[in-house]
N, C-alpha and C positions, 0 to 999 in steps of 0.2 A: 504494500500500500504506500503511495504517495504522502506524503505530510507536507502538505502545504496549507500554507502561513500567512494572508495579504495583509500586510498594515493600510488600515484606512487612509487614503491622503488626507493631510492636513489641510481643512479646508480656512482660508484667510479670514479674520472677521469681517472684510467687505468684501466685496467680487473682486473682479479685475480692473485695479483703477487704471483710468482712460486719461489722465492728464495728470501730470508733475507739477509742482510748483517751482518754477525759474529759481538756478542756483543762488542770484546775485537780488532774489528777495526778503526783505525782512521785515514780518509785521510785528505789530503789539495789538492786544485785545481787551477792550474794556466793556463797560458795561454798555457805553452808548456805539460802540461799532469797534474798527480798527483802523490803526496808520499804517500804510504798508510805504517802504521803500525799496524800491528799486534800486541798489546802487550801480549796477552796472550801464545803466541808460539813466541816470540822477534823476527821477521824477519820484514823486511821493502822489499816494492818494487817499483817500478818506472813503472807509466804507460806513456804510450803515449797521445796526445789529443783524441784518438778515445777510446782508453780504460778509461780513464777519465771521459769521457761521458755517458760511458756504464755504468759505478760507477754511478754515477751521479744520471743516473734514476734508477739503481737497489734500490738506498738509497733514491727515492722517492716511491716506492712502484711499478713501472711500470713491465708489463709483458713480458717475449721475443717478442712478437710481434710487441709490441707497441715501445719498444728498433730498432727492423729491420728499421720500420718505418721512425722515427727520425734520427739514424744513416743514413739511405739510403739518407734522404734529406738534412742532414745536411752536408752531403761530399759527397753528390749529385753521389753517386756510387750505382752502380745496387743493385738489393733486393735482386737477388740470390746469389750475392757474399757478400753481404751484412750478410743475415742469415747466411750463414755456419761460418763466423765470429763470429760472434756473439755468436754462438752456443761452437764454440770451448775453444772464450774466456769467457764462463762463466764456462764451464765445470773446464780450468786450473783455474779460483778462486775458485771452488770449489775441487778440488784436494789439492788444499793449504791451505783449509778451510776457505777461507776469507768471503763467500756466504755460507748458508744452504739453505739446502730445506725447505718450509714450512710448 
């Protein structure tokens, strides 16, 4: 007889994240949002609590969906307005290069 063995793969606690946060950025997070700088391109900018948020878990590794999610219950606002949120505001970090693709 065979004895075989499979270890379960380790599943990540969020999917597979779909964007980085740029090496040359650095935020701080407070209660009314965050300051993010960019030092590699010198611009700073100011988010909101919701976009702060969305920082937040982008710099933990989570994936858009799992972002929808959170967001949705954390400000307890619909899913579908929730994603296109979400979607847009990651688009403009990445137009300003602060997020890459992975």
């Amino acid at each position: 007889m065979w004895d075989t063995h499979f270890e379960q793969p380790t599943v990540p606690e969020w999917g597979e994240p779909m964007y980085r946060v740029s090496e040359g950025v650095r935020s701080t997070h407070g209660q009314d949002g965050a300051i993010v700088l960019d030092v590699q391109q010198g611009q700073m900018f100011n988010l909101n609590r919701v976009g702060s948020r969305i920082l937040e878990l982008l710099e933990s590794g989570a994936a858009e969906p799992e972002i929808v999610n959170v967001i949705s219950q954390e400000f307890s606002a619909s899913r579908e307005a929730v994603e296109n949120d979400v979607r847009e505001f990651i688009e403009s970090l990445r137009k300003h290069k602060l997020v890459l693709d992975r």
